[in-house]
C-alpha positions in Angstrom: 70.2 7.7 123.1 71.8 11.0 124.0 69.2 14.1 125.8 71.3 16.7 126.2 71.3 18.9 129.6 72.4 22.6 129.8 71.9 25.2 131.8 70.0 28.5 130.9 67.9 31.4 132.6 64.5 31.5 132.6 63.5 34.8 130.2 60.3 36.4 131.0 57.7 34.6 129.3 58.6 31.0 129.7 59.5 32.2 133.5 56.2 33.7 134.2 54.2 30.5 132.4 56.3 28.3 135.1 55.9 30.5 137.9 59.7 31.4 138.2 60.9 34.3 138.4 62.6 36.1 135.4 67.0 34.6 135.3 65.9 31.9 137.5 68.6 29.2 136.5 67.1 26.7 135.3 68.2 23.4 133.2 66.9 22.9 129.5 66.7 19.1 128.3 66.4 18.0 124.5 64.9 14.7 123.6 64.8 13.1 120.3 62.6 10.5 119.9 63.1 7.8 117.0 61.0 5.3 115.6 62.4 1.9 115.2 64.1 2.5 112.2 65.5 5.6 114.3 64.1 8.3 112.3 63.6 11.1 114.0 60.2 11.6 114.7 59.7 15.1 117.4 62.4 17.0 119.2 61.1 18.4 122.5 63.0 21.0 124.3 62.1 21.2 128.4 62.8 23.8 130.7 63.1 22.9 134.4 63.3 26.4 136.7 65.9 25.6 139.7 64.8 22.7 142.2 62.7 21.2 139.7 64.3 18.4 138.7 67.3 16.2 139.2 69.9 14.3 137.0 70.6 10.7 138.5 73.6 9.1 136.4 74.6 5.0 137.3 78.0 4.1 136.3 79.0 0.4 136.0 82.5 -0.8 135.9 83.1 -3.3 133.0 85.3 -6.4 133.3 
């Protein structure tokens, strides 16, 4: 599974619906969700207005 995370600025009406003001930075996230035969079934794009969320990545070290 891969969402991908970039960054954008909020434009004017997504920032107002959010409360942010307009070019607050914010991070956009795309999911795609699969069935169990992976088909895709929806795409969702999210935008997250600065201090909104947080990325937490674990790394493991293989043998």
């Amino acid at each position: 599974m891969s969402d991908p995370v970039t960054t954008s600025a909020a434009h004017p009406r997504p920032a107002q619906t959010l409360g942010a003001a307009r070019g607050t930075p914010a991070l956009r996230v795309l999911k795609h969700y699969r069935d169990a035969a992976r088909a895709l079934v929806i795409v969702t794009s999210t935008l997250y207005p600065e201090n909104r969320y947080s990325i937490v990545t674990t790394l493991a070290r293989s043998a």
